[in-house]
C-alpha positions as CSV (number, residue, x, y, z in Angstrom):
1,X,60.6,-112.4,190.5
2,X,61.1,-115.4,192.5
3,X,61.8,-115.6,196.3
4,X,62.6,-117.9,199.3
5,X,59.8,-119.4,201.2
6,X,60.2,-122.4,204.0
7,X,57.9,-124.1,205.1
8,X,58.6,-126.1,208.6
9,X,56.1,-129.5,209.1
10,X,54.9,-130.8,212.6
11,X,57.4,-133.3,212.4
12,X,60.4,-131.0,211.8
13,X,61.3,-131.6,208.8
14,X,61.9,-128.7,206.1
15,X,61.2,-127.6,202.5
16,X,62.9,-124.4,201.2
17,X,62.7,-123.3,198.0
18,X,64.4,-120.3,196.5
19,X,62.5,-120.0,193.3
20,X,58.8,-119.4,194.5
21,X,56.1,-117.0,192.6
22,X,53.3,-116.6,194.7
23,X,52.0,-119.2,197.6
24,X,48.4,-118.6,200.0
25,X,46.0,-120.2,201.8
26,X,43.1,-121.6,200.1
27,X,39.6,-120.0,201.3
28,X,38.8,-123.3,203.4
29,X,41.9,-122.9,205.6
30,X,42.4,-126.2,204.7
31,X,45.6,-126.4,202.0
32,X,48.5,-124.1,201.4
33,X,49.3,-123.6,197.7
34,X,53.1,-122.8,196.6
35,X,53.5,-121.7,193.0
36,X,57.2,-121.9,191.9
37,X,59.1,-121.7,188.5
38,X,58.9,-125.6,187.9
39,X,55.6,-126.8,189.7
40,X,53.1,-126.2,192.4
41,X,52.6,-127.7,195.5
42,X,49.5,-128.3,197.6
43,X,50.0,-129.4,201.2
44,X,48.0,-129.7,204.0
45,X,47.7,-127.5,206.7
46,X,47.7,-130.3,209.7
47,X,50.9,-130.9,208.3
48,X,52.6,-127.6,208.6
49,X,54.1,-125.8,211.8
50,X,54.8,-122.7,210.5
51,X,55.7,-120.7,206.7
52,X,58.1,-118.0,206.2
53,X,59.0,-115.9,203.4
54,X,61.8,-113.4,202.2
55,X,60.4,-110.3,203.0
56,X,61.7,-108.4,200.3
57,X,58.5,-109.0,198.2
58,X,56.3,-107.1,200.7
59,X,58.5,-104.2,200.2
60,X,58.1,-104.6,196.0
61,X,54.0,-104.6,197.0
62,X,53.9,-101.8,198.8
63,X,56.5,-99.6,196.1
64,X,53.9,-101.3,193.3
């Protein structure tokens, strides 16, 4: 199941994507990692002002 996640970067600029498995924050705080259908993305967390995510797959964890 794939869902929407944004991501907004300190210089206001935006990357949406609709297809999106699974993305987190590595341990170091350091790098967030996006999974999607097609690739996966590491980017920096200096770079990003704030991430949000449909929130329809926290209601599918918490019926899991």
């Amino acid at each position: 199941m794939g869902y929407l996640l944004k991501v907004v970067f300190v210089d206001n600029s935006e990357l949406v994507l609709e297809d999106t498995q699974k993305h987190f924050v590595s341990d170091d705080l350091e790098v967030l990692e996006i999974t999607t259908t097609h690739e996966v993305l590491i980017v920096p967390m200096r770079q990003i002002k704030y991430v949000s995510c449909d929130a329809t797959i926290f209601k599918e964890a918490v019926r899991g």
